[in-house]
PAZAPA-4460 file (N, C-alpha, C; in steps of 0.05 Angstrom, whole numbers, plus 32768, in hexadecimal, padded with zeros to 4 digits):
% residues 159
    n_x    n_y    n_z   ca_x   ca_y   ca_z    c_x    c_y    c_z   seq   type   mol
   7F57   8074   7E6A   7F6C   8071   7E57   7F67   8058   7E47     1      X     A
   7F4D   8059   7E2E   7F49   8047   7E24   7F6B   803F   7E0D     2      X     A
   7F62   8025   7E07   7F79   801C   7DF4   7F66   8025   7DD9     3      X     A
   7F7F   8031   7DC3   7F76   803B   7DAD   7F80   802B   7D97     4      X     A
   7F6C   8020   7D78   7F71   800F   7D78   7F80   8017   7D57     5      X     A
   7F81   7FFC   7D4B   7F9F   8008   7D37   7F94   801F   7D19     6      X     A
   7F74   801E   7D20   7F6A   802D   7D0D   7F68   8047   7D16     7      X     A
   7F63   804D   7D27   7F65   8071   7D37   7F83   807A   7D43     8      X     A
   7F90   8070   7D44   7FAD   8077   7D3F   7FB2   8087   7D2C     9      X     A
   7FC2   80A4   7D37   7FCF   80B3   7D25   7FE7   809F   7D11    10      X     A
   7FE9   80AC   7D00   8009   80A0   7CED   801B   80A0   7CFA    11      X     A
   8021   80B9   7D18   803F   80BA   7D18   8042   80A3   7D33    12      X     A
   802E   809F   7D38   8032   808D   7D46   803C   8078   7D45    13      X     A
   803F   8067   7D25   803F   8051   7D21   8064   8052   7D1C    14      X     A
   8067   8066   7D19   8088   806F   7D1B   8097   806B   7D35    15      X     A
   808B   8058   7D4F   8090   805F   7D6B   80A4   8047   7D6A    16      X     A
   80B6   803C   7D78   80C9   801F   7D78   80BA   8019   7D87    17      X     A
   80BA   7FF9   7D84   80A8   7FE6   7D96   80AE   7FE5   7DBA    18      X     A
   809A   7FD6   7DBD   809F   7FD4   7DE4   8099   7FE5   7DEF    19      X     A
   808A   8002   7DE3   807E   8018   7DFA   8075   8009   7E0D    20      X     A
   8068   8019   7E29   8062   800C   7E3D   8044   8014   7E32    21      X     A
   803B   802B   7E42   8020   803C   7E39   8027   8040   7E22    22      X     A
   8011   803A   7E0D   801B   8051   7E00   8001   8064   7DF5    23      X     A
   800B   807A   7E07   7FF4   808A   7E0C   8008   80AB   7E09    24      X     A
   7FFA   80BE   7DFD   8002   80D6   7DF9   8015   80E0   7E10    25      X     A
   800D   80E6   7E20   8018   80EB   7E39   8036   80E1   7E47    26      X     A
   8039   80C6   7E36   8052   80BA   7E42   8062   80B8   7E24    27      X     A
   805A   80C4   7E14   806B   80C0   7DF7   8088   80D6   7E02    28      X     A
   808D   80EE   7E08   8098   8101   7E0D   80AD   80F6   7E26    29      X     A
   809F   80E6   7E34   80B3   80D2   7E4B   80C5   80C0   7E3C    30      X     A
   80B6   80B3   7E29   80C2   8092   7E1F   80DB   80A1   7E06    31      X     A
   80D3   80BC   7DF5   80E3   80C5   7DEA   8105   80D5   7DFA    32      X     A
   80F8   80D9   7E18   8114   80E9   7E19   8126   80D5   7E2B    33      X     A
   8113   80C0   7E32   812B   809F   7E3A   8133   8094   7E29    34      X     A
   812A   8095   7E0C   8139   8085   7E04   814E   809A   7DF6    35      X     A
   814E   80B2   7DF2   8163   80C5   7DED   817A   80CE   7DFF    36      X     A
   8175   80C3   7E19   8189   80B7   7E27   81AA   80AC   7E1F    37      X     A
   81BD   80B3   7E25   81D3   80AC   7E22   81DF   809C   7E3A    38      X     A
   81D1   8087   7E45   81D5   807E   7E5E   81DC   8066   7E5B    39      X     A
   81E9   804E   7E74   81E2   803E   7E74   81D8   8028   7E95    40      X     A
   81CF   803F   7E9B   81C4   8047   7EB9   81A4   804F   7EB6    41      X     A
   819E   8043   7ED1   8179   8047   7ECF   817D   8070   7ED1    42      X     A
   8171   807E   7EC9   816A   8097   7ED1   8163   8096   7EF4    43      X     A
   816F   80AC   7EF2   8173   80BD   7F15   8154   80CC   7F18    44      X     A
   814C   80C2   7F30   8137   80D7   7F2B   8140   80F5   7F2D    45      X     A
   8148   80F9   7F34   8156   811A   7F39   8157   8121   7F11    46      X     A
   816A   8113   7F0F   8160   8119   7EE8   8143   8117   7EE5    47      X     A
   8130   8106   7EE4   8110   8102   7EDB   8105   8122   7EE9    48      X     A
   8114   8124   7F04   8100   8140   7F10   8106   8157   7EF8    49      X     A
   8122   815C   7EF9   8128   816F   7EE8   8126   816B   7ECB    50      X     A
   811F   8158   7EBC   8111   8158   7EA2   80EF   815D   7EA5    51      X     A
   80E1   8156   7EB8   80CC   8163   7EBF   80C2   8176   7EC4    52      X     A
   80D7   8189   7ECD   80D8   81A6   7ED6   80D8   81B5   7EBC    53      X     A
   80ED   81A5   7EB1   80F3   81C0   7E92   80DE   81AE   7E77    54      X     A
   80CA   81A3   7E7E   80BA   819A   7E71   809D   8199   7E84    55      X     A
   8095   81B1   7E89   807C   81B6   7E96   805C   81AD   7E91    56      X     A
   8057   81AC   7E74   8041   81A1   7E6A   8046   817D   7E73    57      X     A
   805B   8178   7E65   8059   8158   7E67   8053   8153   7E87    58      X     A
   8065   8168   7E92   8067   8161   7EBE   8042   816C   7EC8    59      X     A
   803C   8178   7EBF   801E   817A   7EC1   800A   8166   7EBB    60      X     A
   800F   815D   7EA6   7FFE   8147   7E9C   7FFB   8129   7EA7    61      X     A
   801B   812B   7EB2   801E   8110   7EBF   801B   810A   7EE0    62      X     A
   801F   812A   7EE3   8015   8133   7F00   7FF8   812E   7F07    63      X     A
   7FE9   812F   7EFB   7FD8   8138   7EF8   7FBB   8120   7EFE    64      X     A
   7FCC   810B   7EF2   7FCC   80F0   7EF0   7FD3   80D1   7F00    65      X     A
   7FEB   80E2   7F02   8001   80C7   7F17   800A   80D5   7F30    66      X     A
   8008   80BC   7F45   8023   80CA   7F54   803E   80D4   7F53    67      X     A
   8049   80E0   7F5E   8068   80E5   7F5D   8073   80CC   7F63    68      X     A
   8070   80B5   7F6B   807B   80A2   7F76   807A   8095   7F63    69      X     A
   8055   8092   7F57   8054   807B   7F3C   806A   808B   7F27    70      X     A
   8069   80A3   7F16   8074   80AF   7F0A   809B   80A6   7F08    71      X     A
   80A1   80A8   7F1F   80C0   80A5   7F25   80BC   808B   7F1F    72      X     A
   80B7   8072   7F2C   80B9   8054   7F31   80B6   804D   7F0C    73      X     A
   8096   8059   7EFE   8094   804F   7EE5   80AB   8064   7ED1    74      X     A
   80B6   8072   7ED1   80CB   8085   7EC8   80E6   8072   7EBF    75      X     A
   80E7   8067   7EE5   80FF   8053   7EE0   8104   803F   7ED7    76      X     A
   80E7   802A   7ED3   80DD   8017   7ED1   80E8   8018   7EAA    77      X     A
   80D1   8030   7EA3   80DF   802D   7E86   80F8   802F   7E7D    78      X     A
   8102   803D   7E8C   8118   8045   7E7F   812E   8026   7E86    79      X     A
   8125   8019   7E9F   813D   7FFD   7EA1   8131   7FEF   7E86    80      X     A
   8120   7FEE   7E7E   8116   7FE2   7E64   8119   7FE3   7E50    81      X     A
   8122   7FFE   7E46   8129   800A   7E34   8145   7FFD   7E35    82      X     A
   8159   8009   7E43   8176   7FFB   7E46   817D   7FE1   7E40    83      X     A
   8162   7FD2   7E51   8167   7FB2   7E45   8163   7FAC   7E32    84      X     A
   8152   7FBC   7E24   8150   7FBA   7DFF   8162   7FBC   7DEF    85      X     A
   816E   7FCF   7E01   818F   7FD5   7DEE   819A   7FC6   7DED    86      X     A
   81A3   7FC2   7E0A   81BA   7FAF   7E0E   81B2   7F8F   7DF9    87      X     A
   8196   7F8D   7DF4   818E   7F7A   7DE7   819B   7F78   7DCB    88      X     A
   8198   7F94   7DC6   819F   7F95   7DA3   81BB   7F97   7DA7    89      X     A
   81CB   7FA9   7DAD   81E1   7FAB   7DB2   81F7   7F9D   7DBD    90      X     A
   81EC   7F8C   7DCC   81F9   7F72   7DDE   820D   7F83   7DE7    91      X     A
   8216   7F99   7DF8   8220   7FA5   7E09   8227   7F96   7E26    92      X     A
   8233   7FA6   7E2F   8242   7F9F   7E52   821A   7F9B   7E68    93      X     A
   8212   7F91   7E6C   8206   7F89   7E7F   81F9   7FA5   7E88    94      X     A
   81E6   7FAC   7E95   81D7   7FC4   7EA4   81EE   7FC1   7EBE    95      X     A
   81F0   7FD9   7ECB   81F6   7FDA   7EDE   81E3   7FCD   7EF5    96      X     A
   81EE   7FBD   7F0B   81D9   7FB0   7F1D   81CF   7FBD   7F29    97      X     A
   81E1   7FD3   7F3F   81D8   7FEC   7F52   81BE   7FF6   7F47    98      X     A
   81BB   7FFB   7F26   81AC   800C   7F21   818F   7FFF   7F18    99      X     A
   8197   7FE2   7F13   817B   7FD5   7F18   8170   7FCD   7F33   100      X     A
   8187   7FC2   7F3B   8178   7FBF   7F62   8168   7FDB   7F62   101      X     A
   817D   7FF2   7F66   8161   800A   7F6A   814B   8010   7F64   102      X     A
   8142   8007   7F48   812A   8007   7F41   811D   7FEF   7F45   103      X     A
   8125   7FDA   7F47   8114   7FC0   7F57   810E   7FC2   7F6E   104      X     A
   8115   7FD0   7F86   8117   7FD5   7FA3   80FD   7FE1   7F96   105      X     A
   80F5   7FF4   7F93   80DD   800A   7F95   80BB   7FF8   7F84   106      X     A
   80C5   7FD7   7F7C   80AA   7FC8   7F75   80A4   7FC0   7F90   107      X     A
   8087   7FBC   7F95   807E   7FB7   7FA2   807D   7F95   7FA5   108      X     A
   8082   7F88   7FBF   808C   7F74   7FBE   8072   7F65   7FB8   109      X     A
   8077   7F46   7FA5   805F   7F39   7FA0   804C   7F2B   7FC5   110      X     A
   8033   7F22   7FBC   8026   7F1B   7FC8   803B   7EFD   7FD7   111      X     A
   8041   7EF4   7FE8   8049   7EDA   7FEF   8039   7EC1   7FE2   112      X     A
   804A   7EB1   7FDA   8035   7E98   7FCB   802B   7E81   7FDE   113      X     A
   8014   7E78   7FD6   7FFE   7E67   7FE7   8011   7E56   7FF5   114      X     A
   8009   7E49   800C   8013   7E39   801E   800E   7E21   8009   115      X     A
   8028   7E14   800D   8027   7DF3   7FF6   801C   7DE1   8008   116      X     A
   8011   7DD3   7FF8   7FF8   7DBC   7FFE   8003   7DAE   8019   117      X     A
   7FF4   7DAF   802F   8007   7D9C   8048   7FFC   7D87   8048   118      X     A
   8001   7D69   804C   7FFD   7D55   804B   7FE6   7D55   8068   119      X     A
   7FEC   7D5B   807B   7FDE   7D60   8092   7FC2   7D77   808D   120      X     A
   7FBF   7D7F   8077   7FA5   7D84   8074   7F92   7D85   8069   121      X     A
   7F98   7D64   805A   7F81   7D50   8055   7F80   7D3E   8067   122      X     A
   7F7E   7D41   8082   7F7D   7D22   8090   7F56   7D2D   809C   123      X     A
   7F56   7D1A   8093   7F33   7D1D   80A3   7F2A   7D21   80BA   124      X     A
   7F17   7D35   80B9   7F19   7D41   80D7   7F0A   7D31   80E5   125      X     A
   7F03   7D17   80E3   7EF5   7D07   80F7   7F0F   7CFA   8104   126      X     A
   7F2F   7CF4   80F1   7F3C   7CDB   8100   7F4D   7CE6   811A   127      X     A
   7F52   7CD7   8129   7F5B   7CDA   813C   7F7D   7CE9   8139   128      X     A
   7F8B   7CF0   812B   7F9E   7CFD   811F   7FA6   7D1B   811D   129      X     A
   7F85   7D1F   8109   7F79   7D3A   810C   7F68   7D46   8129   130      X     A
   7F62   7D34   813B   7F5B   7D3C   814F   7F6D   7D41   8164   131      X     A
   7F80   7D31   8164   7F9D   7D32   8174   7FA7   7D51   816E   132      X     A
   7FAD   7D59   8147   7FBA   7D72   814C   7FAE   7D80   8152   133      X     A
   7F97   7D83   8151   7F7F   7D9D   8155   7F86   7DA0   8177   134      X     A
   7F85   7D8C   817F   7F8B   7D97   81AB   7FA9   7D9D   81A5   135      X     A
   7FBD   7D92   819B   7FD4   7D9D   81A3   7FD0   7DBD   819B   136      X     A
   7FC9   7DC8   8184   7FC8   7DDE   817F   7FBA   7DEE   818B   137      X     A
   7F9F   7DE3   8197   7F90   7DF1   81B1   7F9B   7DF1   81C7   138      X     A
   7FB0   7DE2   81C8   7FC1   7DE4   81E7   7FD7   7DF1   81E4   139      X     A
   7FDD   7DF4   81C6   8000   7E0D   81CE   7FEE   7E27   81C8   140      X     A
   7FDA   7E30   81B7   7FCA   7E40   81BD   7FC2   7E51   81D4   141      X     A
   7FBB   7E41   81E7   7FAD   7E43   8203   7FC9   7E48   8212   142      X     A
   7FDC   7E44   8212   8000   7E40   8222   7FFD   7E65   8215   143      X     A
   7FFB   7E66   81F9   8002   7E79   81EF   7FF6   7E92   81F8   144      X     A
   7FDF   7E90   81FE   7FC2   7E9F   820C   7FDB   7EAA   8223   145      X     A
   7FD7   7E92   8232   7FE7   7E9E   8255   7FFD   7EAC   8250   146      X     A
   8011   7EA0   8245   8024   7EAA   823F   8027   7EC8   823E   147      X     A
   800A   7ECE   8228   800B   7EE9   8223   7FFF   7EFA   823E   148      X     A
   7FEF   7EEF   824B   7FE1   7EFC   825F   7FFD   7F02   827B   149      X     A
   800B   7EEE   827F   801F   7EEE   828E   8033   7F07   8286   150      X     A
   8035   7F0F   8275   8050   7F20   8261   8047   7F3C   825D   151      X     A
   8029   7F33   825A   8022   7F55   824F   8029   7F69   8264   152      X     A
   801F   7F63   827E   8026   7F7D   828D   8042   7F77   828D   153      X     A
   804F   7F6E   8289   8074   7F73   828D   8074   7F8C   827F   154      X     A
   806D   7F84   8266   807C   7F97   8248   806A   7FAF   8252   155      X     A
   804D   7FAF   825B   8047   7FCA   8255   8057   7FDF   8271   156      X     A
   805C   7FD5   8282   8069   7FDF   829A   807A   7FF2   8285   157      X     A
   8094   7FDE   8279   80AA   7FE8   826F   80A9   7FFF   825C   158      X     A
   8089   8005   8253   8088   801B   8244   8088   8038   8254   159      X     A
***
């Protein structure tokens, strides 16, 4: 799905409102019937299935391509986007929350961010400080070892 650039572009394209996501053939027929929408609610997937159904070429094409999962998740994705565009121009009552939580629940949660800089690990591993924590940690370690060796047959009995 190369990007096409503003010289090989059809005309009617240039007729599209701004902020497509893709904008690739395939999802023009999507981005047209969200924003023809009379909502002010993310789309149901149960609606996206049944506009897919009675639109078979577009549900083939995208089938064909995406998951059902990616398909639904990016479906809803546009369409909360679309809304907030409105609501942008329009300065309207707020999106409903229910219906953005639901489509935020289904992103995949980010990576956790780096452990922040600990002061304890720049101390030089020759001084006696850094040698001190290194045995305590080798000794709740080693507690931890037994610990586990003492426990395991409990739990596996109990299975």
């Amino acid at each position: 799905m190369g990007k096409e650039s503003m010289l090989d572009r059809e005309p009617s394209q240039h007729d599209l409102p701004p902020a497509r996501f893709q904008r690739t053939d395939q999802w023009i027929p999507v981005y047209s019937w969200l924003e023809s929408l009379d909502t002010d609610e993310v789309v149901k997937s149960k609606d996206i299935l049944d506009w897919l159904n009675d639109n078979p070429q577009v549900k083939d094409q995208l089938c064909s391509r995406h998951s059902r999962y990616h398909l639904m998740h990016y479906i809803k994705k546009c369409h909360l986007k679309i809304l907030k565009r409105r609501e942008k121009k329009v300065g309207s009552q707020p999106l409903n929350k229910e219906s953005v939580l639901k489509v935020r629940k289904d992103v995949v949660a980010k990576k956790p961010a780096p452990v922040p800089n600990n002061p304890l690990n720049n101390i030089p591993k020759d001084s006696d400080l850094y040698i001190a924590k290194r045995n305590e940690a080798l000794r709740k370690y080693e507690i931890l070892l037994e610990l586990e060796k003492k426990l395991s047959p409990v739990f596996s009995m109990k299975k």
